[in-house]
N, C-alpha and C positions, 0 to 999 in steps of 0.2 A: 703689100696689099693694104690699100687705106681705109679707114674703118669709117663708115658713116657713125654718127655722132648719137651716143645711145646703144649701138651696137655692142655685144660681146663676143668674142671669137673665140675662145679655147682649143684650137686645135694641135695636137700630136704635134710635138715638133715644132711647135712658131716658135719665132724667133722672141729671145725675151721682149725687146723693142715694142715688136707690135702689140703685147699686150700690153704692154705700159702704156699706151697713144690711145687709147682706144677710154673711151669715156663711159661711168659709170651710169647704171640707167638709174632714175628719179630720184638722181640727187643736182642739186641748185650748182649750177657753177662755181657760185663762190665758196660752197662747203668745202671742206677740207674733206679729205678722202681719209674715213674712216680703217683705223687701223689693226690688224689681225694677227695674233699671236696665239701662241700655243697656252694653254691655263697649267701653272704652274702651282707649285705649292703655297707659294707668296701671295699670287690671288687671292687665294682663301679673305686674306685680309679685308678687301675691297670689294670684292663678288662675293665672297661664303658667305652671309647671314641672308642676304635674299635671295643668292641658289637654294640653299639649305632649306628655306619656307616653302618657294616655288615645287621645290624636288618633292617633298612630304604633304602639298596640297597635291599634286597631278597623279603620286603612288601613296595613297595614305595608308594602306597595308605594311608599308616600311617607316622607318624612323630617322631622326636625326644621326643618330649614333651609325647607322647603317648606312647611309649616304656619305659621312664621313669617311667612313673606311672603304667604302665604292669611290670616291672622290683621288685620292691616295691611287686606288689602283687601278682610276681608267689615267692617271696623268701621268704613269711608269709603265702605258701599253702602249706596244708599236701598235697592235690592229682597231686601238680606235684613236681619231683625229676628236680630240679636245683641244678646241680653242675658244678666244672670249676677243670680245671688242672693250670699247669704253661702256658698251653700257649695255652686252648682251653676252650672255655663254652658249655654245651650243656643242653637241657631242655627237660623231659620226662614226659608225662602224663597219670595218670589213666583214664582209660575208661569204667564204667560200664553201658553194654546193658542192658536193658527189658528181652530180649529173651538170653540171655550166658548166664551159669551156673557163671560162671569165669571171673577175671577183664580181661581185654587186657591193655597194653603199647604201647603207640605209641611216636614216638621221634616227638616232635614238629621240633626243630633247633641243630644243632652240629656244631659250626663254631671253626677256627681257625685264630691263627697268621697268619700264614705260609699257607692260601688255597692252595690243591690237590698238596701237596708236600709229596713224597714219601719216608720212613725211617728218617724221622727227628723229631725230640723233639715232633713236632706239633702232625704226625702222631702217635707217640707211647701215647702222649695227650688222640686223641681220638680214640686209643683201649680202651688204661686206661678205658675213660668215657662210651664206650660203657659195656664193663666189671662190672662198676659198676650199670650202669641200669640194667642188668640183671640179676645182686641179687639184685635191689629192686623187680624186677620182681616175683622173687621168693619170697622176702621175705612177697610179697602181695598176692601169690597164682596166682600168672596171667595165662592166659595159649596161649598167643600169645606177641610177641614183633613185632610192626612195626615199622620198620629203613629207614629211607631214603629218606625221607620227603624234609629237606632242610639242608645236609648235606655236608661240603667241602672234601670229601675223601669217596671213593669207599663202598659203605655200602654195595656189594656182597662180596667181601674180607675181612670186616668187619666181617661180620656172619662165612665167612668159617675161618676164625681165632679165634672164640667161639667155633668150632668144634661141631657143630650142637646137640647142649643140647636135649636128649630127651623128658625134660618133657616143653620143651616150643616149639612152634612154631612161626620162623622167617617169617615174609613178609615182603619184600622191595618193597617200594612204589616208584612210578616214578614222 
């Protein structure tokens, strides 16, 4: 299936191939396609002093020393997807109800370098990381993704540059 140009497709079962062809939405051709990994201990080094600010400016009821040791053990859990770009972290969590048939995903935090800057490294960061939660989404069977929690960049423009996946359902929380 060929993708028009901007398009995302996430669906069940594509073939690795067609996601890889398929082009990122509002980033410049000539950008390099932002890179996505899991946030590891080592991070700490490069990302820890401005998570650590970020983390203790958006819950100021906690502290450094407490975010440290939440740090530690959201990056030794299978049920939440921590990962970071070059210049953004963001942390996503499974949710299994009583009452759903299906898991939900909900974004805990997505911060940045660069907060609510428009077309820059930061923001094309966290498409990348939005992008990659929701093939963990899928890869968990979820059937709702919740965005927008405590995020530095527009999580309605966010979803409408996912191009509204059918088999999952978006909510942005306020």
């Amino acid at each position: 299936m060929p993708f028009k140009k901007g398009e995302v497709n996430y669906r069940r079962n594509a073939h690795v191939g067609e996601l890889l062809e398929r082009d990122p939405p509002s980033v410049a051709d000539d950008a390099p396609r932002p890179i996505v990994a899991r946030f590891i201990l080592v991070d700490c080094s490069t990302h820890g002093e401005w998570l650590l600010k970020r983390l203790v400016a958006r819950w100021p009821h906690l502290n450094e020393a407490t975010f440290a040791g939440r740090l530690r053990s959201w990056i030794g859990s299978n049920s939440h997807h921590f990962i970071k770009g070059a210049h953004s972290v963001g942390l996503f969590r499974l949710i299994r109800t009583e009452l759903d048939l299906l898991p939900i995903v909900e974004e805990i935090f997505l911060f940045t370098r660069q907060p609510k800057t428009k077309d820059t490294p930061s923001e094309r960061d966290a498409q990348a990381l939005y992008e990659a939660a929701v093939r963990w989404a899928h890869s968990l069977g979820a059937s709702r993704v919740i965005i927008g929690r405590a995020s530095d960049h527009d999580s309605i423009r966010m979803v409408a540059a996912l191009n509204g996946d059918e088999n999952l359902e978006y909510s942005v929380s306020t």
